[in-house]
C-alpha positions as CSV (number, residue, x, y, z in Angstrom):
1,X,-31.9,24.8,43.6
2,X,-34.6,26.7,45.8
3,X,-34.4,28.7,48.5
4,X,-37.8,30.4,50.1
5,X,-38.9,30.5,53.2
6,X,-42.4,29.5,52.1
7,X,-40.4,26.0,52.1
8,X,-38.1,26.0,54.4
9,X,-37.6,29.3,56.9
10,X,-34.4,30.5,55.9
11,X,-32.9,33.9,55.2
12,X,-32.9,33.4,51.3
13,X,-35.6,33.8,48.9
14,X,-33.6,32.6,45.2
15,X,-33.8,30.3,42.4
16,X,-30.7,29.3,40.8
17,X,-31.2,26.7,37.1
18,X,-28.9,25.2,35.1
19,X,-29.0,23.0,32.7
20,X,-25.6,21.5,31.5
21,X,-25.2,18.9,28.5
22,X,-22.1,16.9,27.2
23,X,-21.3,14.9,24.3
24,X,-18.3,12.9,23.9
25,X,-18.6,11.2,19.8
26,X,-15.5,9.5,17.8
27,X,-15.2,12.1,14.6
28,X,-14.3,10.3,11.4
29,X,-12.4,7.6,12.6
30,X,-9.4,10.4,13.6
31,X,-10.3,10.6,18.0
32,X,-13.4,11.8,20.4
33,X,-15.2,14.8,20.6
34,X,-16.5,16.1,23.6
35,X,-19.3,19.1,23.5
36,X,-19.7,20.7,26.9
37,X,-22.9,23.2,26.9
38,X,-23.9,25.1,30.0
39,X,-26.8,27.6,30.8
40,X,-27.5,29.1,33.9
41,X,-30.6,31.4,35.2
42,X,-30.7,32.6,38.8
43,X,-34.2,34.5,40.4
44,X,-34.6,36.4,43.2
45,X,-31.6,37.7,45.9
46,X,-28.7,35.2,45.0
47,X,-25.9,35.4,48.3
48,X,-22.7,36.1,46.4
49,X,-21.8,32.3,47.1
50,X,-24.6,30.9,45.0
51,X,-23.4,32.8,42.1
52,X,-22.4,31.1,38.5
53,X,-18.3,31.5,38.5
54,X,-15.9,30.9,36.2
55,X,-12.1,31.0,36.5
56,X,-8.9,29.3,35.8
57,X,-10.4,25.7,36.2
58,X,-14.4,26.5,34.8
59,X,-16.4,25.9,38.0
60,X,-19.4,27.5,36.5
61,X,-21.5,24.8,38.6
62,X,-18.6,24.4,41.6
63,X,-16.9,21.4,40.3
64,X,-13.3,21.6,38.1
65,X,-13.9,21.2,34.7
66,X,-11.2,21.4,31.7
67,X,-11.1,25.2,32.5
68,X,-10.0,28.4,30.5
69,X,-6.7,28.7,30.3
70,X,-6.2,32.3,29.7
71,X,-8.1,33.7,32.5
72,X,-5.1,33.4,35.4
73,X,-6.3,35.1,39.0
74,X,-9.1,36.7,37.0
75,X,-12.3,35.6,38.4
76,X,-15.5,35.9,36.3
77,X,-19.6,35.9,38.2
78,X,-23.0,36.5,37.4
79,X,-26.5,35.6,37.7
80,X,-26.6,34.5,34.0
81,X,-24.2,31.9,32.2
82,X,-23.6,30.7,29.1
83,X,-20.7,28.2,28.5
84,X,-19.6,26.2,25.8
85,X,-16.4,24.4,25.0
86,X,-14.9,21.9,22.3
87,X,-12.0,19.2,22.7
88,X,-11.3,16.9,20.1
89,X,-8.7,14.3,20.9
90,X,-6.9,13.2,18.2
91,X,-4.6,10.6,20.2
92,X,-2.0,9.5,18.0
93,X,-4.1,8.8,14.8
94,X,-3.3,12.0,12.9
95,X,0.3,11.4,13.1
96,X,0.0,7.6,12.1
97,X,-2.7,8.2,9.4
98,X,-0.5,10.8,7.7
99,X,1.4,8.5,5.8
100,X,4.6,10.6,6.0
101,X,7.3,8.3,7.0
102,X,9.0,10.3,10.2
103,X,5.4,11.9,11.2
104,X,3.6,8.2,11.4
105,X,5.6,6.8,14.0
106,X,6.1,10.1,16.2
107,X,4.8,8.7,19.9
108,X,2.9,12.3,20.6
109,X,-0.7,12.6,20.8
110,X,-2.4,15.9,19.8
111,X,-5.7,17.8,20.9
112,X,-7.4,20.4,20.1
113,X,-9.9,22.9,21.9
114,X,-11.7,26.2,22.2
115,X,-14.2,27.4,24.8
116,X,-16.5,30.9,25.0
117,X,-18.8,31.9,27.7
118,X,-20.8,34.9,28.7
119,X,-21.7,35.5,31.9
120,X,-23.5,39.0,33.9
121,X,-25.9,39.8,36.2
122,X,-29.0,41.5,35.6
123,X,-31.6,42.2,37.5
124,X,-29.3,42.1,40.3
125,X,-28.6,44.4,43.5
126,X,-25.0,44.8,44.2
127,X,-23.5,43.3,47.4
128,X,-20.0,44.4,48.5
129,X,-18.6,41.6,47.6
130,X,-19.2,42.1,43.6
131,X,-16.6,43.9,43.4
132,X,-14.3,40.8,43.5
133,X,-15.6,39.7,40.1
134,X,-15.9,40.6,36.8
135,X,-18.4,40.1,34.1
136,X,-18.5,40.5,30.5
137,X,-21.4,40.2,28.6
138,X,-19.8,39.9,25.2
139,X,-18.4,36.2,24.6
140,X,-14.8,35.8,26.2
141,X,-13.1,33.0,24.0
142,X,-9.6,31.3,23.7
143,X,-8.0,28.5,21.3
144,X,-5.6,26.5,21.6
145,X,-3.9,22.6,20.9
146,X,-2.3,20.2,23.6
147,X,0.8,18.0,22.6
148,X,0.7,15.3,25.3
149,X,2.9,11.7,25.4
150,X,6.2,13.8,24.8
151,X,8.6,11.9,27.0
152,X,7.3,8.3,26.7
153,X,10.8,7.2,27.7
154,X,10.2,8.8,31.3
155,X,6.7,6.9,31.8
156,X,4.8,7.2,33.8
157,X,6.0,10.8,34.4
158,X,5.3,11.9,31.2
159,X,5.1,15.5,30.4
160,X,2.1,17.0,27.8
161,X,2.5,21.0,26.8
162,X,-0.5,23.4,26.2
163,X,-0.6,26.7,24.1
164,X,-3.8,28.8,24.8
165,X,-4.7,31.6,23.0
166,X,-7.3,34.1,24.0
167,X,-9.1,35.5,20.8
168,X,-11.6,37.9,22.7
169,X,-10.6,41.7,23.6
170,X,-10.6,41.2,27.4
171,X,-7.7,42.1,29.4
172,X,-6.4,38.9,30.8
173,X,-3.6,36.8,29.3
174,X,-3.0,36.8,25.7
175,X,-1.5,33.6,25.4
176,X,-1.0,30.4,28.5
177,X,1.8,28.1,27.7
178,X,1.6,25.4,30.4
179,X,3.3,21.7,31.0
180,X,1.6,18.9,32.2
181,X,1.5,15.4,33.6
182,X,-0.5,13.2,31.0
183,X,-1.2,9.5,31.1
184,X,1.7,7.0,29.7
C-alpha cells in the first residue's frame, strides 16, 4: 500500500508492506498444522489508522484472525510487526489412537496452540493518538490447548473450552479461560 502525492494528490506520503504466509500440513497421521507468519514494514508518516494492530482477535492486517487470547482490552500498534502463531488440531485421533479403553472412545477433540509477536514503532513521530496503544518490542507470547465437541448430546450447540496462558512478562492477563461454540 502507497500513499504519495507524486501518485495521487493526497495528504499522505507512507508505505505500509507486509508479507503474510500460512501453512496448514497433516502431522504424522495425528491432525493439521497450520503455520501463520506475518511481517510488516511501514515508511514514511503512517495516519494512526494505517498502523499494524494487534488485540484480542489479531488484526495485525485488519481482518480477525485466531487472535491472542490473553491480551483482553489491551490494544497493541506499531510501524513494525512480527507475528507468528501455531495450531495443531488433533481432532479426535489422539484419544482414539491411545489405545486406552475409556480414553479411545471419549467424543472430545483436542487442539493445541501458541502465538508470539513483536511489534513498535521506530522511526516514528508521535501523534496524539499513540497514546491509545502499547508496544513491546520484546516477543509477547501465550500457550495454551482447546477441548472442543464436549456436549455432543446438545448438537449442534455444542460447547468447546479454551485455557490460554501468557508466558511473556507483560502486564495483561495471566491466564484466559473461555467457552465456545464449536462445530458438531
Amino acid at each position: 500500500e502507497v500513499a504519495s502525492p507524486s501518485l495521487i494528490p493526497n495528504d499522505f506520503d507512507f508505505g505500509r508492506y507486509s508479507l503474510q504466509v500460512q501453512r496448514h500440513q497433516r502431522t504424522l497421521k495425528l491432525g493439521i498444522t497450520t503455520i501463520d507468519a506475518l511481517v510488516g514494514i511501514t515508511t514514511g508518516t503512517v495516519p494512526p489508522q494505517r498502523y499494524f494492530t494487534i488485540d484480542f482477535g489479531m488484526r495485525a492486517l485488519g481482518f480477525q484472525g485466531g487472535g491472542f487470547k490473553t491480551l483482553g482490552d489491551t490494544s497493541f500498534a506499531g510501524n513494525r510487526v512480527l507475528m507468528l502463531s501455531v495450531r495443531h488440531d488433533f481432532d479426535r485421533l489422539l484419544f482414539a489412537k491411545s489405545g486406552l479403553p475409556l480414553i479411545r472412545h471419549l467424543p472430545f477433540t483436542l487442539s493445541v496452540y501458541g502465538g508470539m509477536f513483536a511489534i513498535d514503532f521506530v522511526n516514528h513521530t508521535p501523534t496524539p493518538s499513540d497514546s491509545a496503544f502499547r508496544t513491546t518490542s520484546s516477543p509477547y507470547t501465550e500457550a495454551g490447548f482447546a477441548l472442543g465437541n464436549l456436549t455432543p448430546f446438545l448438537a449442534p450447540l455444542n460447547l468447546g473450552a479454551h485455557f490460554t496462558w501468557q508466558l511473556s512478562s507483560q502486564s495483561t492477563r495471566r491466564f484466559q479461560f473461555g467457552l465456545s461454540l464449536t462445530r458438531p
